[in-house]
N, C-alpha and C positions, 0 to 999 in steps of 0.2 A: 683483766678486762680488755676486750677489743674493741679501737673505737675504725668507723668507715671513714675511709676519707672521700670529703667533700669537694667536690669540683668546682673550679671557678665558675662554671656553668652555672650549677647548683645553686651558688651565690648571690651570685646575680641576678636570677631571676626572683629569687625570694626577697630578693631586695628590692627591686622593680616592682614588683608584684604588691609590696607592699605601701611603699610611695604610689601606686595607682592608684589604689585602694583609699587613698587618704584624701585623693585629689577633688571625690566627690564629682566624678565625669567632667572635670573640667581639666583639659589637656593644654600645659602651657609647653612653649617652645623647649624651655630648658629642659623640661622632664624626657621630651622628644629628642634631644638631643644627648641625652643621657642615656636614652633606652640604648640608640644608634651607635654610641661608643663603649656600650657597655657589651652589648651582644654581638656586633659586626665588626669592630676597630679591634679591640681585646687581643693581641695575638694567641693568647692561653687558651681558647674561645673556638672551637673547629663545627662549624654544626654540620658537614657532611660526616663526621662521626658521632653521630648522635641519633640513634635509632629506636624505634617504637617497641621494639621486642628488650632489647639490654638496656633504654634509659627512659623507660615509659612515662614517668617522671620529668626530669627533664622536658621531654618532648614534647608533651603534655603543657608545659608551661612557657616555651619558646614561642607554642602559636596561641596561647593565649595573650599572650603579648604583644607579638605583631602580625597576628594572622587576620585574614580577610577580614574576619568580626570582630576583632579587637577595638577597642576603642582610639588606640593611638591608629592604627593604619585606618579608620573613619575620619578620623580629624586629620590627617594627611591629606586624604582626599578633598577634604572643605578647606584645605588650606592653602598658601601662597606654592607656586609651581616650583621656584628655589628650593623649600624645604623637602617638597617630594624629591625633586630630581636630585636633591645631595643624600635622601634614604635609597634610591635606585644606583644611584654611582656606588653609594657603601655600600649596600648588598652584593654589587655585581665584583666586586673589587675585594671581599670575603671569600669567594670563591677560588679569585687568584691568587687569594694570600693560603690558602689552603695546604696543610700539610699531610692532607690523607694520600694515602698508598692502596686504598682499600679495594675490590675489583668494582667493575662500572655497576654490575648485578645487584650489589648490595647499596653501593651509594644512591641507585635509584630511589630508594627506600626511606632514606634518612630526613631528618625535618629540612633541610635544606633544600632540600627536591620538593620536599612538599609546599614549601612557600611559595616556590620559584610555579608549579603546577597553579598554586591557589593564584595567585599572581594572573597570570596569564590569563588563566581562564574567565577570571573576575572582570579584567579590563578588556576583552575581547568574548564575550560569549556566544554563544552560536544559537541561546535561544530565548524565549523570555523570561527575565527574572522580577521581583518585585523590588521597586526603589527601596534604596537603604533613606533609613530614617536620617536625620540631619542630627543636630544641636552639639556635635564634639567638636568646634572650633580651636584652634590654638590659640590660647590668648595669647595677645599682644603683635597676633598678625591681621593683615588684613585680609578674608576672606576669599574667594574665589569671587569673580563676578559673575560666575555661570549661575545658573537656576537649578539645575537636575545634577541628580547627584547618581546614576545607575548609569552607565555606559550604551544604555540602550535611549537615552533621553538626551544623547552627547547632540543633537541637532538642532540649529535653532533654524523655522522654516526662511523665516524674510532673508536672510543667509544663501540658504539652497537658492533660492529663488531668483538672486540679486547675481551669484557667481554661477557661471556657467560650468560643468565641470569637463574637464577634457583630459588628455592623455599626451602631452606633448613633451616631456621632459622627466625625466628622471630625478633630477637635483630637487631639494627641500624647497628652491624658491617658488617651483610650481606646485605647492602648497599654500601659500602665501593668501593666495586670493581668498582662499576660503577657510582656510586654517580658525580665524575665529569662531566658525560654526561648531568646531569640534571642542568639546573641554578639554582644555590642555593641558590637563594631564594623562591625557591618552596620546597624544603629539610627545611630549616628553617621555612617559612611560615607553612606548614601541621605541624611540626613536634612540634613547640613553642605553635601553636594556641590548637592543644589539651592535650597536656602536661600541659599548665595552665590553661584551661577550666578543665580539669583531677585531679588537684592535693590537694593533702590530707592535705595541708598546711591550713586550714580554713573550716568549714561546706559546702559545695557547697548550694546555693540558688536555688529557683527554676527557674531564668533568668537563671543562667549558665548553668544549665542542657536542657535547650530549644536549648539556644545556642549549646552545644555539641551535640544535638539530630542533630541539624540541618547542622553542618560543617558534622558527619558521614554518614549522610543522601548522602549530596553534592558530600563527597568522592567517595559513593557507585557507584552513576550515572556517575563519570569523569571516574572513574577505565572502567566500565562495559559498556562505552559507545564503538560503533561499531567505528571503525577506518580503514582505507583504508593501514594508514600505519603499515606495520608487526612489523618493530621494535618499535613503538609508542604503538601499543597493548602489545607487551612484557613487556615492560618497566612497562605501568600500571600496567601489572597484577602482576608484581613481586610487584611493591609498594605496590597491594590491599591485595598480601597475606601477605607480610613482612613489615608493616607498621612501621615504625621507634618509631611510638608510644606506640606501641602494651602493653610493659611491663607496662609503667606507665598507661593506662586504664584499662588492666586488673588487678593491682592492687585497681587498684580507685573504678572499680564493687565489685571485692569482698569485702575490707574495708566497702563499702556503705552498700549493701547488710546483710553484717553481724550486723551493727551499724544503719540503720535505723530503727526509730520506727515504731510501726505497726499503721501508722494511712494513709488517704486519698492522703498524700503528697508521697507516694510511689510510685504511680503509675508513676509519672513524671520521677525516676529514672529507674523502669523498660521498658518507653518508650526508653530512651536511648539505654538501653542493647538490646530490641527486635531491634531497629532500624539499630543497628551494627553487630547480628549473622543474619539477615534476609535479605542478601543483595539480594535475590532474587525479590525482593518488587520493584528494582529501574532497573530493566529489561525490556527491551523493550515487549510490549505484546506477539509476535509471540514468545521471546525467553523464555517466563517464564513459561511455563510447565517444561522444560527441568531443573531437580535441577541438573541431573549430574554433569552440566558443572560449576558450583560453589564449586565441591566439591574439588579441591584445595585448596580454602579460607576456608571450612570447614577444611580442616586436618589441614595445618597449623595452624591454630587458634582454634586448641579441647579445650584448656583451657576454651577459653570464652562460650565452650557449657556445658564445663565438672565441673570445680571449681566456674564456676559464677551459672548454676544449680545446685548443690550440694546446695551452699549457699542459693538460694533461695526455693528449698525443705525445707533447717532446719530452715525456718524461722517459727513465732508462727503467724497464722492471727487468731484473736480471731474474730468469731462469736458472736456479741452483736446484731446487728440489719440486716432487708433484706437487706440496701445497702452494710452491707460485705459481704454478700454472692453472690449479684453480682459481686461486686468486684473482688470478689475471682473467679468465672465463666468465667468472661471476660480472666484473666490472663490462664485458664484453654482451655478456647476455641485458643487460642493460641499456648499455647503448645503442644497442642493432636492434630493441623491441621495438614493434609498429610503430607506434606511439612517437617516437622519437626519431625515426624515418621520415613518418610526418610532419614534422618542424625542422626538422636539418631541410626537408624540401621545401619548408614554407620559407625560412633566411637562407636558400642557398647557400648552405653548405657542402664542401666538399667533402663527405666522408667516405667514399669509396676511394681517395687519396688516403687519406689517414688508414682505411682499414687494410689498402696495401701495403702500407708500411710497416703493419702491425704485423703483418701474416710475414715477412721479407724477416722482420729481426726473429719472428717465431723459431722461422727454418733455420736461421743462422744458428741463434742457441742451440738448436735441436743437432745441428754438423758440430757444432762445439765441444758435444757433449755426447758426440758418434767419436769424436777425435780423445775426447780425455777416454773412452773405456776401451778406446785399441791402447792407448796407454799403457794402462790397468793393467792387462790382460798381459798386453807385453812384459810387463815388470813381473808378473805373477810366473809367468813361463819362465825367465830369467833364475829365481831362485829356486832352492832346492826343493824336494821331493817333499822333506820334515816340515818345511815351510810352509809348503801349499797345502798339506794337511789339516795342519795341527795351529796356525798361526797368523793365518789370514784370513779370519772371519772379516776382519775389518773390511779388508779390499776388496771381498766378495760383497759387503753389504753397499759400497760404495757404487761396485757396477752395477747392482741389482736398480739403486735410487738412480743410477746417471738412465741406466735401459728405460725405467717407467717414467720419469721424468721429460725423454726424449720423446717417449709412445705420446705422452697426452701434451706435449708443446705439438709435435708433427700431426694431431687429433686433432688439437684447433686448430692450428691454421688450415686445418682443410676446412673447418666449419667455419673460419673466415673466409676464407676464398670461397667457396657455397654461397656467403649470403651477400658478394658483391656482386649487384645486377651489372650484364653486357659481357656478360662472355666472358670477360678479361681473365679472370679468376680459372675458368675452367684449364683455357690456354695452360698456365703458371703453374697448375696444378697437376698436369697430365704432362708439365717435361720434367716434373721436378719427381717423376712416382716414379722414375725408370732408377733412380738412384738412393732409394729407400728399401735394401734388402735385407738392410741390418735391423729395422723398424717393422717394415709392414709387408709380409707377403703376399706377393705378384700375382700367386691365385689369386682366381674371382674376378674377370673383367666381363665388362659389360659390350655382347655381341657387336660393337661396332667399328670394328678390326683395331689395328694394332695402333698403341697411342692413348687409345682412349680412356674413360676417366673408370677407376675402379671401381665396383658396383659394392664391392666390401675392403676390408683389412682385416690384418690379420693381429694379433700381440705374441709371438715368436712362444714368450714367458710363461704365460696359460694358455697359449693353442686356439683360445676364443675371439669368435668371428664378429666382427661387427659391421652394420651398416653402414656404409657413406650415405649423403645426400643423395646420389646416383642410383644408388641401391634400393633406397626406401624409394623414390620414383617408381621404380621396376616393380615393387611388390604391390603399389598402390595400383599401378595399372595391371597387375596381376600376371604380367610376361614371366616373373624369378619368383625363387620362394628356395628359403634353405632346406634343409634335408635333418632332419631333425631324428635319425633315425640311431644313431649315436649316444645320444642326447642320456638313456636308462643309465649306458656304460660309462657314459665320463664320471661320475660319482665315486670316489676314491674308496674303496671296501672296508678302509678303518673309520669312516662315517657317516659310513649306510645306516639304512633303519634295522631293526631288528628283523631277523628272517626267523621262518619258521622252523628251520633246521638248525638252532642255536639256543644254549642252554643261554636263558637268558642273564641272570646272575654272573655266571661264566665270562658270557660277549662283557659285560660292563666292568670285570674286572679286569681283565684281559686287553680292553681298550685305554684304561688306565694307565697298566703298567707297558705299555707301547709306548702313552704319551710321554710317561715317566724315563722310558728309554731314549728317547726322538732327541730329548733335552741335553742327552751327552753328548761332550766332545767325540765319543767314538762313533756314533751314530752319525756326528755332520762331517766327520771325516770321511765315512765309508758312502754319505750323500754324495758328497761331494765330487766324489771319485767314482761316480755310478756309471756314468757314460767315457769313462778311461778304458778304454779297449787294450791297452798295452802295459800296461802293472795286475801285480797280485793282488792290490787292494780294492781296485777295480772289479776283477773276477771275484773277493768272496761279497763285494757289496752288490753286486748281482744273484747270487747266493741267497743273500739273507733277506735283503731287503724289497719291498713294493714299490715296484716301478713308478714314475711321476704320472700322474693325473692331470687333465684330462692326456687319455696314451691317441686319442683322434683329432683332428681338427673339428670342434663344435658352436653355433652359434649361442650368441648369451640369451638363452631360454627361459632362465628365470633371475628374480629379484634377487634370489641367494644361490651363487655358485661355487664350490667348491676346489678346490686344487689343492695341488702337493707334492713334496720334492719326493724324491726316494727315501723311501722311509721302513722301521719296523714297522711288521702288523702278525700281533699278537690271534687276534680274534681266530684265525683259522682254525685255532685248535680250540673255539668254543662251540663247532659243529659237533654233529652229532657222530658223523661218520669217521670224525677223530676220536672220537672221547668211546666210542664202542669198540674199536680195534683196541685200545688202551686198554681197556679192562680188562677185555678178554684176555690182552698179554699178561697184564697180572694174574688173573687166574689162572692161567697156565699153566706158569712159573710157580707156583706152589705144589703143583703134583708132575710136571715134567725134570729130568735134571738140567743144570746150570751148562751143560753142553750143546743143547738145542733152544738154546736164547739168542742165538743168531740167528738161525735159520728159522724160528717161528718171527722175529721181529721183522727178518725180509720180506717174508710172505705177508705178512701186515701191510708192509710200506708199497707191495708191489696191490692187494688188495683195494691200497687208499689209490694208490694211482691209478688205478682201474675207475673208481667210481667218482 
């Protein structure tokens, strides 16, 4: 007999659950204090691995427990701000004690996320809810002194009325004034949840950072939500400019910022930081053109555009492969959108400093890594014949990454230098193109004599042409336009469409066992060796094999473009005008003798060349 085994989890809850049950809706401290160490302290206890789909169960019973409607987090609410603010410190602090490894995708999912979601939304809502019913007290605390008990009732008017509200200070003391207007446990709640999702007591993980992206997120939308009531809008915006948190996150960015390493996991923490200067993102559509009307939240809060930019200009992103320098792009396309043009000009900021500095260390990596593949190359030339063959895929895969890696660092920085207004860019950009021939080809300039700024480039690797900034100019004013005339032929013939001179069955086997051959060492040997004009291996790999794709210089004309090294291709002989000479040899060859099998096979071969 098999028995399941039971999880602490499991236990717990049924245990809880039945001490609730007994309680008769009357919620004393101790039993609160029992849920709290029973479900969040527990180390045995992980509820970001506890999901709706594997522990339905469980899951199931976790937010019965302490979910929005539960009855213990009602009486939380009606109760003294201590007892809350010690269930928000232990929530937030379960997190950190976390031992999942699980990817970001799925922990989304998990009842952990779902509370922290229920949470948030509850105590910041964006639109009308109806009051929660009262009567769950804690016994043996004393009650809240507030009256309303819904988040949307958090105002009391002779309050509003009495404190004027203003926008002068960032610190929690200019709260002060009016802070008793608000039920305090919405001052607690916002103010504990990012403070320790925030704090530099520990490495922050990449759950907590999800987490913090997404309570700032929440904030943005409760703040900047439309309101009927005047003083209700007040009140937000003074919270959204003067956040009680404000100092300990802007310490937490720049600490992060200056102390995280340069690898993939970064980005997680710069979602955060965009997430909290960009509150224009969580604007209703009709209102998000308009940045003006955010630009209180920008002054008040220049730090987080001013000292957490800074930091992240002096940071080192080393260019090793093309995904950094996407990486690097994406961060770029970000920072240079209008939007954000507009408030570096509203705080005078200097970012056409920083973006020249960007585009300077661009190039630099980009000669870095012009200098490691003459290296390469050199080293590869140095060894033997067998070697270069049969034994250096590596070194070849190495120059292939160092070439594309160099194309799209030397790619942006020319779309940095493009989008820095006054000229200067142009300048930097047109002395530095005279020495890019190993990157971008010199064809293509734009009629305004010698010097000037290229109207295209080239990538040496696939032959495919692309715009500059200069270029797209030209086509909009309609002066250039590419020559597209190429464009049928660059399409490499072992993945073309089906023609109508090809036995079809035929073509798709035939392309098969090509790909099947492409795959050997003797095939990337004889690739390899395609453009060696002075070996024998050279001469039969011109022989056998189909030249590299695109064989012209062509612009990138479509979403999906094709290329290819030297390669087998099979298909030729799924045409028609092969497979008919063929047979007819065979037939032949049954009533002719075995002595004119040469001379009918040549007359065949001079036939196919003919047509």
């Amino acid at each position: 007999m098999f028995f399941e085994e039971v999880s602490p989890l499991s236990v717990a809850c049924t245990d809880l659950i039945r001490r609730s049950q007994s309680q008769n809706y009357t919620t004393d401290v101790y039993f609160v204090e029992a849920v709290i160490d029973r479900l969040l302290k527990d180390p045995s206890i992980d509820l970001l691995s506890v999901f709706p789909d594997a522990n339905r169960v469980e899951y199931n019973q976790v937010i019965e427990l302490i979910g929005t409607k539960s009855h213990i987090f009602k009486a939380l609410l009606d109760g003294s701000s201590e007892v809350f603010e010690f269930f928000i410190t232990t929530f937030c602090e379960h997190l950190e004690r976390s031992t999942c490894n699980l990817p970001l995708k799925m922990v989304e999912n998990s009842v952990y996320m779902q509370l922290l979601s229920d949470y948030v939304c509850h105590m910041m809502p964006t639109g009308s809810e109806p009051p929660l019913s009262g009567g769950h007290d804690i016994a043996g605390l004393s009650p809240s002194t507030s009256t309303f008990n819904t988040p949307l009732n958090l105002f009391r008017e002779e309050y509003l009325r009495r404190y004027a509200v203003s926008s002068s200070s960032t610190s929690f003391r200019a709260l002060s004034s009016f802070s008793q207007s608000l039920q305090p446990h919405f001052i607690t709640f916002i103010n504990v949840l990012v403070r320790s999702l925030s704090s530099l007591s520990s490495w922050p993980s990449d759950y907590r950072l999800m987490a913090l992206r997404f309570t700032l997120k929440e904030l943005h939308f409760f703040a900047l939500a439309e309101s009927e009531n005047a003083s209700l809008a007040s009140v937000k915006a003074q919270l959204h400019c003067n956040a009680p948190f404000a100092d300990s996150l802007l310490a937490f960015f720049v600490s992060m910022f200056n102390k995280w390493p340069a690898n993939a996991s970064f980005k997680n923490l710069f979602d955060v930081w965009i997430t909290w200067i960009r509150p224009w993102r969580c604007l209703p559509e009709h209102r998000r053109s308009d940045i003006n009307q955010l630009l209180p939240f920008v002054l008040e809060n220049r730090k987080f555009y001013v000292d957490v930019s800074d930091a992240f200009w002096r940071r080192r992103f080393p260019i090793q492969c093309p995904s950094d320098v996407k990486t690097l792009e994406n961060y770029m396309i970000i920072l240079i959108s209008p939007e954000f043009v507009t408030i570096y000009d509203a705080i005078q900021y200097p970012i056409e400093e920083k973006l020249l500095l960007m585009r300077s260390s661009l190039l630099s990596s980009a000669s870095d890594l012009r200098t490691l593949i003459r290296s390469e190359r050199a080293q590869l030339a140095s060894c033997s014949w067998l070697y270069r063959n049969f034994f250096s895929d590596e070194s070849y895969t190495r120059i292939r990454e160092a070439e594309e890696t160099s194309y799209l660092a030397k790619l942006l920085a020319s779309k940095i230098g493009a989008a820095i207004p006054g000229g200067a860019s142009s300048f930097e950009f047109s002395a530095d193109a005279a020495n890019t021939s190993e990157v971008f080809s010199t064809e293509g300039r734009s009629p305004r004599g010698k010097g000037s700024i290229p109207d295209h480039v080239v990538d040496p690797k696939t032959k495919l042409m692309r715009l500059t900034p200069e270029g797209l100019k030209q086509v909009k004013r309609g002066t250039h336009r590419f020559d597209f005339s190429y464009c049928p032929k660059s399409v490499p013939p072992l993945v073309r469409s089906l023609n109508t001179d090809e036995v079809w069955w035929l073509a798709r086997f035939l392309f098969n066992l090509s790909c099947l051959l492409n795959q050997t060492n003797v095939a990337k040997a004889l690739s390899n060796a395609y453009n060696d004009h002075n070996s024998i291996l050279g001469l039969f790999a011109r022989l056998l094999l189909d030249p590299a794709y695109p064989r012209h210089l062509v612009p990138v004309y479509s979403s999906t473009i094709y290329s290819q090294k030297p390669c087998f291709n099979l298909r030729y002989f799924a045409k028609y005008k092969f497979i008919i000479p063929f047979c007819i040899f065979c037939i032949v060859q049954l009533f002719l003798p075995y002595t004119y099998s040469f001379l009918i096979f040549g007359l065949l071969l001079a036939y196919v060349r003919l047509i």
